[in-house]
N, C-alpha and C positions, 0 to 999 in steps of 0.2 A: 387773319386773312392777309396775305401777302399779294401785292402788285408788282405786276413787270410790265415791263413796256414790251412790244413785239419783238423787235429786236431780240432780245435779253430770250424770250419764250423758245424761238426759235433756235438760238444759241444753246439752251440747258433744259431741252423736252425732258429729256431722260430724268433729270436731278428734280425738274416740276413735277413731274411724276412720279416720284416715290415719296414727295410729299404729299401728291392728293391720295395717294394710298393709304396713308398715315392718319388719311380722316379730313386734314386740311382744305381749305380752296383759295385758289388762286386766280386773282381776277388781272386778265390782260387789256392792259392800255395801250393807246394810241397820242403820244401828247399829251397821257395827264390823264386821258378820258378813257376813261372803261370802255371796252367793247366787250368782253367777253368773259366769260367765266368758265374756270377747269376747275371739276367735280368729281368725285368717283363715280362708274357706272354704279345703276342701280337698274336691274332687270326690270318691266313692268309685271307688276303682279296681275297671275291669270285672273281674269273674269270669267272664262267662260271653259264654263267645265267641261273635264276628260270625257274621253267617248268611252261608254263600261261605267260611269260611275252611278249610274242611278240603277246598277245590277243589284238586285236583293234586296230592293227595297218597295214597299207595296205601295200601288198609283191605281186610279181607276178613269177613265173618262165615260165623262156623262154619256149612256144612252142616246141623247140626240143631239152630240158634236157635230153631225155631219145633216142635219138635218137643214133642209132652205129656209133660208131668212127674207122671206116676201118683203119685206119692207126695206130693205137694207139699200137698196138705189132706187128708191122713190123721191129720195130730193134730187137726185141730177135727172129727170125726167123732165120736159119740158112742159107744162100747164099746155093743159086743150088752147086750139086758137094760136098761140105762139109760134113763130116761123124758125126762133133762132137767131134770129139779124137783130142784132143790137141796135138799137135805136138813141138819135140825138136825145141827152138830157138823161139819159137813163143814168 
C-alpha cells in the first residue's frame, strides 16, 4: 500500500492510477494522516433482479392472496371510551 500526501496525488493522478489498476491502493494523506483511500471501481452487484427473468419458470399464488384481512388494523383502533388525547403520566 503506498501513501502520498495530496500534494503529490494531485501532481501524479494519472501515474496513481495505473497503479490502482494493477490491483494496488493508495492511501492519501494530509500531514502524515490518511484521509483517503484510492481503489479500483468495483460495480455493485445487482440485487434485484432483471424484469423477464422469472419467464419459464412455474409460480402459483395462493387462492386467497387478495382476500381481507379483518383483523390487520385492529391495534391501531382506539378502545371504546377513549378520545385520543393523550393524557399526563401515560
Amino acid at each position: 500500500m503506498q501513501v502520498v500526501n495530496i500534494h503529490e496525488a494531485k501532481t501524479h493522478l494519472s501515474r496513481l492510477l495505473e497503479v490502482v489498476e494493477r490491483g494496488e491502493e493508495v492511501v492519501i494523506a494530509r500531514a502524515g494522516q490518511p484521509v483517503a483511500m484510492l481503489t479500483a471501481y468495483r460495480p455493485a452487484r445487482r440485487l434485484i433482479a432483471p424484469p423477464g427473468s422469472m419467464k419459464g419458470r412455474d409460480w402459483q399464488m395462493a387462492d386467497d392472496f387478495d382476500a381481507p384481512v379483518d383483523e390487520l388494523f385492529s391495534c391501531l383502533q382506539e378502545p371504546e371510551g377513549e378520545t385520543g388525547i393523550p393524557r399526563a403520566g401515560r
